[in-house]
One Martini backbone bead per residue (centre of mass of N, CA, C, O) as a GRO file, in nm:
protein
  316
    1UNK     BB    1   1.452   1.356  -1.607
    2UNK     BB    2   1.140   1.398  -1.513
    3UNK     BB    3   0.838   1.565  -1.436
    4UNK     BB    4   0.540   1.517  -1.301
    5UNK     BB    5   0.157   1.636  -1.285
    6UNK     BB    6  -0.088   1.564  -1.075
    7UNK     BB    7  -0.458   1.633  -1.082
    8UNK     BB    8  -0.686   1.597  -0.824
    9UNK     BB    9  -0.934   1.502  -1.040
   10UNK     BB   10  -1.195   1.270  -1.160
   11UNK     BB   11  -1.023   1.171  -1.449
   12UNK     BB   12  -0.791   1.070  -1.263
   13UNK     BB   13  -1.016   0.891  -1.095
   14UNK     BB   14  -1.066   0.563  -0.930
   15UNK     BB   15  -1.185   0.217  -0.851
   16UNK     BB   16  -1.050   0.008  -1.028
   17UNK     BB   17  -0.884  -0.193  -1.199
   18UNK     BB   18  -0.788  -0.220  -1.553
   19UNK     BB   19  -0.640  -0.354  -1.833
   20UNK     BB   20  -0.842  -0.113  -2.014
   21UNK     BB   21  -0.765   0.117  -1.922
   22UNK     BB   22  -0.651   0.431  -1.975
   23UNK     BB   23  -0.340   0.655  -1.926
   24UNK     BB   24  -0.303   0.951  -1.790
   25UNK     BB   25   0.027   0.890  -1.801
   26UNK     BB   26   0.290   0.854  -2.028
   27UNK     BB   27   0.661   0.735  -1.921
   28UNK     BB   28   0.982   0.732  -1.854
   29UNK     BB   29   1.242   0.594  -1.726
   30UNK     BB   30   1.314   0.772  -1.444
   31UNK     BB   31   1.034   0.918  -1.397
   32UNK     BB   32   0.868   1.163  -1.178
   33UNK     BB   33   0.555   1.137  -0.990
   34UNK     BB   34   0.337   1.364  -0.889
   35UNK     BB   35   0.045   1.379  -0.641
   36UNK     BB   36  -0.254   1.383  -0.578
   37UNK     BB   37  -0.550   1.249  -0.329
   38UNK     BB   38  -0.783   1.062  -0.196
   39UNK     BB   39  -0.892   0.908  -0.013
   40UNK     BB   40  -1.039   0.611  -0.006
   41UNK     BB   41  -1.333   0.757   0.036
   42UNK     BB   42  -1.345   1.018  -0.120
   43UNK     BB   43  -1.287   1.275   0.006
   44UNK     BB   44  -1.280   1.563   0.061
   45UNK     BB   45  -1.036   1.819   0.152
   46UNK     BB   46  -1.227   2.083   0.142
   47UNK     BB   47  -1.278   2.104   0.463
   48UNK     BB   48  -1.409   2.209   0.781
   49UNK     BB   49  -1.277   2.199   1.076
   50UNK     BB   50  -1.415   2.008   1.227
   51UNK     BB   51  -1.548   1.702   1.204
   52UNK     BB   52  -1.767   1.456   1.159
   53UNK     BB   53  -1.874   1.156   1.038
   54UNK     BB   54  -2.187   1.218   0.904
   55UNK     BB   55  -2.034   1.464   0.739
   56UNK     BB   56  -1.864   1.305   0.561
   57UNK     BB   57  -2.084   1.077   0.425
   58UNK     BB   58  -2.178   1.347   0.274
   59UNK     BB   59  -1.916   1.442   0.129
   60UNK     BB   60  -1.915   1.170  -0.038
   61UNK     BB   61  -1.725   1.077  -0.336
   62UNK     BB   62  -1.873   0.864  -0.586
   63UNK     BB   63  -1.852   0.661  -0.787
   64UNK     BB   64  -2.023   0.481  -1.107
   65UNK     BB   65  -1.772   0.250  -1.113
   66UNK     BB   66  -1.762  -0.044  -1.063
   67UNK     BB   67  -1.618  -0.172  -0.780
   68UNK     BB   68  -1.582   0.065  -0.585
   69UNK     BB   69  -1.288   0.177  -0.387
   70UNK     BB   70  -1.068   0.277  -0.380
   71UNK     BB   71  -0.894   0.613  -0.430
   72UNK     BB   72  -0.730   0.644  -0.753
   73UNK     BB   73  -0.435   0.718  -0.921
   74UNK     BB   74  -0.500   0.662  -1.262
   75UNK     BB   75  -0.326   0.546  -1.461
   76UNK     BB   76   0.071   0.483  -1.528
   77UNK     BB   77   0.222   0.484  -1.809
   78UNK     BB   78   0.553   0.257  -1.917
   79UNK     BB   79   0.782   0.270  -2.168
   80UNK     BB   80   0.839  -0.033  -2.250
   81UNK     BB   81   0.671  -0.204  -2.075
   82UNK     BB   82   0.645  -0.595  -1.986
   83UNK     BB   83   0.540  -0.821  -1.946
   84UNK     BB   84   0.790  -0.978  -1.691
   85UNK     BB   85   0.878  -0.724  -1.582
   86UNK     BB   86   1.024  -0.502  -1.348
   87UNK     BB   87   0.884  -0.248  -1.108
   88UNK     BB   88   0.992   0.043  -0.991
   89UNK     BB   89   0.917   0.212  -0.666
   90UNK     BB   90   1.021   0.526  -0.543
   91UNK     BB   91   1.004   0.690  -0.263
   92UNK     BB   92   1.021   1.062  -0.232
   93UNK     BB   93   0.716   1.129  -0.121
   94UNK     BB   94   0.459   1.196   0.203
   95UNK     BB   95   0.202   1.438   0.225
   96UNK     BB   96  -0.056   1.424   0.449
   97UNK     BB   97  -0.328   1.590   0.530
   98UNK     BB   98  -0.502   1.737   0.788
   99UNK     BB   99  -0.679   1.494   0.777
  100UNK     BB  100  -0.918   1.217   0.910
  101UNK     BB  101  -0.997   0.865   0.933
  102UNK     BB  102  -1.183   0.609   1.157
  103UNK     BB  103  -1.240   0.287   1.277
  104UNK     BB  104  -1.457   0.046   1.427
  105UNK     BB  105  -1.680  -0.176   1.411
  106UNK     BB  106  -1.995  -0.349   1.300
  107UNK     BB  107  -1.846  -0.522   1.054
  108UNK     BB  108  -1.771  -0.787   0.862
  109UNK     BB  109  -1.526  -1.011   0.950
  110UNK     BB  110  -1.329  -1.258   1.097
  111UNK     BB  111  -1.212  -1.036   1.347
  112UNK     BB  112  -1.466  -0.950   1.437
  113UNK     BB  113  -1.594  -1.168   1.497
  114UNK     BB  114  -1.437  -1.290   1.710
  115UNK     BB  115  -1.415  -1.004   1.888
  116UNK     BB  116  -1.727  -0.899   1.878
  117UNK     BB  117  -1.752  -0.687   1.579
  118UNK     BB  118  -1.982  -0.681   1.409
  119UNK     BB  119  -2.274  -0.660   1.318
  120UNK     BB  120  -2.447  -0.487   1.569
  121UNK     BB  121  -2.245  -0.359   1.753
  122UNK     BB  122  -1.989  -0.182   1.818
  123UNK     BB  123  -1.852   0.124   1.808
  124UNK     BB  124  -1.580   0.337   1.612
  125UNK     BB  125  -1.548   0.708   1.536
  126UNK     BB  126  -1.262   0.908   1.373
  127UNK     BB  127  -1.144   1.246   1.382
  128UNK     BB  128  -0.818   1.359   1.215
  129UNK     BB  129  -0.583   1.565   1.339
  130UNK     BB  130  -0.304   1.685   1.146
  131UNK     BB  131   0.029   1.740   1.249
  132UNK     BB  132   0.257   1.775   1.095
  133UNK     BB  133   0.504   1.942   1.227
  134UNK     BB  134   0.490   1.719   1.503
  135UNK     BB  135   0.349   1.437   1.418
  136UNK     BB  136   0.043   1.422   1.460
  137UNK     BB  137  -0.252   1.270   1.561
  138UNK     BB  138  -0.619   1.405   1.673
  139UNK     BB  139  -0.898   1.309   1.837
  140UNK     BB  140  -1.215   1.374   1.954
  141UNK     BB  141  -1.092   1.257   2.239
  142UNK     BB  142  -0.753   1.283   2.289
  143UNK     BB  143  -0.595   1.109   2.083
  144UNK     BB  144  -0.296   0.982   2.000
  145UNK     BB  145  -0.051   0.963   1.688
  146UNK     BB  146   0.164   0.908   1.534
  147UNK     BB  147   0.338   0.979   1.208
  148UNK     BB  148   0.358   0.755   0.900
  149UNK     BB  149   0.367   0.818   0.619
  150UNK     BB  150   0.174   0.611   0.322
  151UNK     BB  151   0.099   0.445   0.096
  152UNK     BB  152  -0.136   0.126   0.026
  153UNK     BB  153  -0.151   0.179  -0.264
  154UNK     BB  154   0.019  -0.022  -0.501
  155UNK     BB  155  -0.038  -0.083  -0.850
  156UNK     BB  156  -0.209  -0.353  -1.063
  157UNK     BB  157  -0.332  -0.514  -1.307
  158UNK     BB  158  -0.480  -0.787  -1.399
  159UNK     BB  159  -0.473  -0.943  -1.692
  160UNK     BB  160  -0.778  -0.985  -1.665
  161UNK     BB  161  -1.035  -0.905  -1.781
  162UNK     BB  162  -1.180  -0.628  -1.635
  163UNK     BB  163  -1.261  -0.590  -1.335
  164UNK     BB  164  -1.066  -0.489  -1.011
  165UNK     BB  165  -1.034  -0.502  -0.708
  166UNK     BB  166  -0.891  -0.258  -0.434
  167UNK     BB  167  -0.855  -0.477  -0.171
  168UNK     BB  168  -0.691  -0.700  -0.278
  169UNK     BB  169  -0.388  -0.811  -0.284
  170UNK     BB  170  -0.114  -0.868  -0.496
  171UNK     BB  171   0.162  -0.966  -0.695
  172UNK     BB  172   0.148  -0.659  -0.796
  173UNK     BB  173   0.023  -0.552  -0.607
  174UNK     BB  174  -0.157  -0.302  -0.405
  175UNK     BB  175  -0.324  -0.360  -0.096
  176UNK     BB  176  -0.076  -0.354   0.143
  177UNK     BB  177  -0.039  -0.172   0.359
  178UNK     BB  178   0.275  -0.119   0.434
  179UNK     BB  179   0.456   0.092   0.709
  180UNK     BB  180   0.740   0.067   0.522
  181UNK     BB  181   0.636   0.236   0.273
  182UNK     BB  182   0.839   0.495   0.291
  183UNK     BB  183   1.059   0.727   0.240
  184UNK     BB  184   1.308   0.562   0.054
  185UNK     BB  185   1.125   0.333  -0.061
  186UNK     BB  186   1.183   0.011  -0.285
  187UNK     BB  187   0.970  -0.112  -0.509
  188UNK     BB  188   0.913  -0.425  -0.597
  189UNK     BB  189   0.660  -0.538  -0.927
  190UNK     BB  190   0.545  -0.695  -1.126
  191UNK     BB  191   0.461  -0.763  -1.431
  192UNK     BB  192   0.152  -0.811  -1.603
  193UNK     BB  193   0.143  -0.593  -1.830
  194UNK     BB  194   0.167  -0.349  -2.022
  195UNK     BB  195   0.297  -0.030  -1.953
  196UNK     BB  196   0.141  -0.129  -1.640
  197UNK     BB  197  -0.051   0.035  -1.497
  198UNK     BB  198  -0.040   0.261  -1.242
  199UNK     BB  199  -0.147   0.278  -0.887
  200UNK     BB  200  -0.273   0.540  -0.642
  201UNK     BB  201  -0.317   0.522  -0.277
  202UNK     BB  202  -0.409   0.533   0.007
  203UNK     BB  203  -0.356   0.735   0.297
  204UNK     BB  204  -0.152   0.713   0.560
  205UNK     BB  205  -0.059   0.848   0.893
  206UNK     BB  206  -0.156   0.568   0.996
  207UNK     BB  207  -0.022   0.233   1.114
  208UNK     BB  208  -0.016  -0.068   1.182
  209UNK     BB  209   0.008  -0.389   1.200
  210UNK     BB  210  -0.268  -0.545   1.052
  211UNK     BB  211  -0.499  -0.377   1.058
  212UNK     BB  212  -0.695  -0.457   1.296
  213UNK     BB  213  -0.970  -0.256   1.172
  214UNK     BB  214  -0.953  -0.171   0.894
  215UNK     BB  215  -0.815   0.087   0.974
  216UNK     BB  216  -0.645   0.416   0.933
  217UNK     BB  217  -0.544   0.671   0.896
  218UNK     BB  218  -0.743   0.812   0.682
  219UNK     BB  219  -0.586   1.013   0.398
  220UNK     BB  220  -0.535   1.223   0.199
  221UNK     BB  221  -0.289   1.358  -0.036
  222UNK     BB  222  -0.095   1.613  -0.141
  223UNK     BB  223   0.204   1.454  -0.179
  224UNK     BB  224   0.297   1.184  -0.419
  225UNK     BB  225   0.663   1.047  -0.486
  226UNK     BB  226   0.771   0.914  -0.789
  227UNK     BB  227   0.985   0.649  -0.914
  228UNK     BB  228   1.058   0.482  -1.247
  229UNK     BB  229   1.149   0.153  -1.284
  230UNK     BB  230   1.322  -0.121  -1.518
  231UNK     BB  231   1.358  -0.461  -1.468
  232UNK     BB  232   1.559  -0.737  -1.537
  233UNK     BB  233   1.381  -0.953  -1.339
  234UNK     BB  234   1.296  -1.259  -1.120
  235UNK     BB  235   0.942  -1.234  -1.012
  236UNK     BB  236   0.672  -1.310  -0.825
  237UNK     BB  237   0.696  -1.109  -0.560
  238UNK     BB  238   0.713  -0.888  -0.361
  239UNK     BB  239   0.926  -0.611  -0.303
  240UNK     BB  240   1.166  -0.428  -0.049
  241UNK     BB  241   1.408  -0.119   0.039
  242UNK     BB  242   1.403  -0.022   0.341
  243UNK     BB  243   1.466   0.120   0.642
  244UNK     BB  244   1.465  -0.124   0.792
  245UNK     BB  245   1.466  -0.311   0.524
  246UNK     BB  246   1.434  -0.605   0.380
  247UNK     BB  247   1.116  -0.708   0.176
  248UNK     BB  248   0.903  -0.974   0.195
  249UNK     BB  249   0.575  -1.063   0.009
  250UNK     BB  250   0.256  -1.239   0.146
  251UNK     BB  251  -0.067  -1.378  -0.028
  252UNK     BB  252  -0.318  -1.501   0.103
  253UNK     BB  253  -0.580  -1.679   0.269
  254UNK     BB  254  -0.332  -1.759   0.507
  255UNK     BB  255  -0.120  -1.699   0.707
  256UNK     BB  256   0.063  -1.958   0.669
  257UNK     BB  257   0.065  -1.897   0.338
  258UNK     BB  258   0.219  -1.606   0.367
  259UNK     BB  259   0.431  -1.682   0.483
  260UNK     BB  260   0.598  -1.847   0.339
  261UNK     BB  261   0.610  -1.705   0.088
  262UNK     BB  262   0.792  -1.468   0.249
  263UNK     BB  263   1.045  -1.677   0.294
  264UNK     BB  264   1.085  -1.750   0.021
  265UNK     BB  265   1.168  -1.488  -0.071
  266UNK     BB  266   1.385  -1.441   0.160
  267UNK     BB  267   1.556  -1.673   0.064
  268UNK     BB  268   1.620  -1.629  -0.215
  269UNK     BB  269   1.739  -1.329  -0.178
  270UNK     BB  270   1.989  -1.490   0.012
  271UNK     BB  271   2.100  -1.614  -0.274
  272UNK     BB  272   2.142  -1.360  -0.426
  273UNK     BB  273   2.337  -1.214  -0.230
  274UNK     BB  274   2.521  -1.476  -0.108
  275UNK     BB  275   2.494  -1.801  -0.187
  276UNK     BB  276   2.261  -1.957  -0.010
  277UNK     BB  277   2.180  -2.224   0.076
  278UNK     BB  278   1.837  -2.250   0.206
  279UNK     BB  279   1.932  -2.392   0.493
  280UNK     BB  280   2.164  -2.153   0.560
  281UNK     BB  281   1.937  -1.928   0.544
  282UNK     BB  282   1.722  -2.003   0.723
  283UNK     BB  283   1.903  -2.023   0.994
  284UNK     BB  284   1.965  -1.724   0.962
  285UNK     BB  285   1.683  -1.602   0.944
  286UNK     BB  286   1.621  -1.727   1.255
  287UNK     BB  287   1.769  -1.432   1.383
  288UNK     BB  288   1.739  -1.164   1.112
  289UNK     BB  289   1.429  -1.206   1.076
  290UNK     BB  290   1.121  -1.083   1.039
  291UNK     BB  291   0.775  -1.170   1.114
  292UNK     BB  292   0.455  -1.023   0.955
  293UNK     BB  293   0.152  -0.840   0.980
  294UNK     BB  294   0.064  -0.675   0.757
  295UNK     BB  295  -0.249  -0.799   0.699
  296UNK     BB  296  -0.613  -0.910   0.825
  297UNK     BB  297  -0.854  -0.722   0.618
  298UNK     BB  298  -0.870  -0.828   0.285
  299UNK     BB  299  -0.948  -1.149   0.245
  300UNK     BB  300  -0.683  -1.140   0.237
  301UNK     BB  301  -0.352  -1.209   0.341
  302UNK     BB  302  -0.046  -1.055   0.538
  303UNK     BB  303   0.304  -1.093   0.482
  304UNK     BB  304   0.612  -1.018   0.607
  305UNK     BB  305   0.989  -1.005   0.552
  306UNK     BB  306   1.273  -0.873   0.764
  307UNK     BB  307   1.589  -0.762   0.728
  308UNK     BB  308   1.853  -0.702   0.910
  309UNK     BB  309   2.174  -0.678   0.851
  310UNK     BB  310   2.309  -0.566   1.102
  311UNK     BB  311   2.258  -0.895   1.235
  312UNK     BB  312   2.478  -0.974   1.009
  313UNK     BB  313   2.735  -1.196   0.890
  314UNK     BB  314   2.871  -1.287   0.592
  315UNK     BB  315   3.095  -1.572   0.491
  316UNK     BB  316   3.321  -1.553   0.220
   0.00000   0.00000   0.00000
């Protein structure tokens, strides 16, 4: 195994998927990459706090190409890999910078109309400070929150020549956004691509399911260690076995089309792991799955199923 080191510099740093990117280092499989990131929103991260909401805005560095979403690092590609092989990302640290940003109501989403928090609503703008050493982070108003630091974003491109925005996860991975994926967990992802051409990126200190204002404690990543595996194994959509447990992910247009996909994939899942046919997984999953609102503020939506083992004994 190598180790490989990016460092967050501008050359290394993108803003939209695009199959045709050159990557900034390909690696081989069973290798390690250790990178720095810049929050989601680009700002940098060597600034003087406390900081102000709209001093950040103006520290805002914005890149020149086409569909800028998330500021993400990479691509990097992996020798030999296939499109239509699966490629494993084990989370190894995620240490994340010293403040964060978050926000609420404003702007136009499903749930902030709903809500009534859409555009020329109310508003809501938090700088936060995190103090990785007792795990918290307080806003300037003295509210705190535990930190679960995470990348939002894991992913490649789309097979389809052109950009393509880094707001909606897609079945190669994406903005997930899953606050189950801390370090120790091994997402596993179809490959869409040759050579993968992996981005990282979107760093969250904390973060609840369902992102419900469509913002988490947004901050830079000082660093975050993956390892790259290719397995020959059929995937449709992502998976994932965290601390948590093992889970499968659905994204679609409505909530009730993203469960289906996750539960479909989780009954997969329990037929390859013991052999069970769907209604007998149905009906066992329906006691020791959990179904959860992975995000529901990004265009399209996501839900995970969660297996939690040891709520289950299956009789061989």
């Amino acid at each position: 195994m190598t180790n490989h080191h990016l460092d967050c510099v501008p050359s290394n740093l993108h803003g939209a998927f695009a199959p045709g990117r050159a990557p900034i280092l390909t690696v081989d499989p069973g290798d390690r990459v250790t990178a720095s990131v810049l929050d989601a929103g680009w700002h940098l991260l060597e600034q003087a706090r406390p900081l102000t909401y709209d001093g950040m805005v103006q520290l805002a560095q914005r890149p020149t190409e086409a569909l800028a979403g998330h500021c993400l690092i990479g691509p990097i590609a992996v020798r030999g890999a296939k499109a239509g092989q699966v490629l494993e990302v084990r989370i190894d640290d995620v240490v994340p910078g010293t403040w964060g940003w978050g926000a609420a109501g404003g702007w136009d989403t499903p749930l902030n109309t709903a809500l009534k928090l859409g555009m020329g609503a109310e508003e809501a703008r938090f700088i936060w400070e995190i103090d990785r050493e007792i795990g918290r982070a307080r806003n300037q108003h003295g509210d705190a929150v535990s930190i679960r630091p995470f990348p939002g974003v894991i992913g490649m491109p789309p097979p389809d020549p052109g950009f393509h925005s880094t707001i909606p996860p897609r079945r190669w991975g994406g903005n997930l956004d899953c606050r189950e994926l801390i370090p120790g967990s091994r997402l596993f992802l179809p490959i869409p691509v040759d050579e993968c051409l992996l981005s990282l990126g979107d760093g969250h200190a904390a973060q609840g399911d369902g992102e419900l204002s469509g913002i988490a404690v947004e901050c830079g990543l000082e660093r975050l260690s993956v390892t790259l595996h290719l397995h020959d194994m059929e995937l449709d959509m992502p998976r994932a076995e965290t601390p948590a447990g093992r889970i499968t992910f659905g994204v679609a247009d409505t909530l009730d089309e993203a469960a289906a996909i996750a539960v479909d994939g989780m009954l997969r899942w329990m037929g390859e792991l013991w052999g069970l046919p769907r209604a007998r997984a149905l009906a066992l999953a329906s006691l020791c799955v959990d179904l959860r609102v992975t995000q529901a503020v990004n265009g399209v939506v996501g839900c995970h199923a969660l297996l939690v083992e040891d709520r289950v004994e299956i009789a061989r």
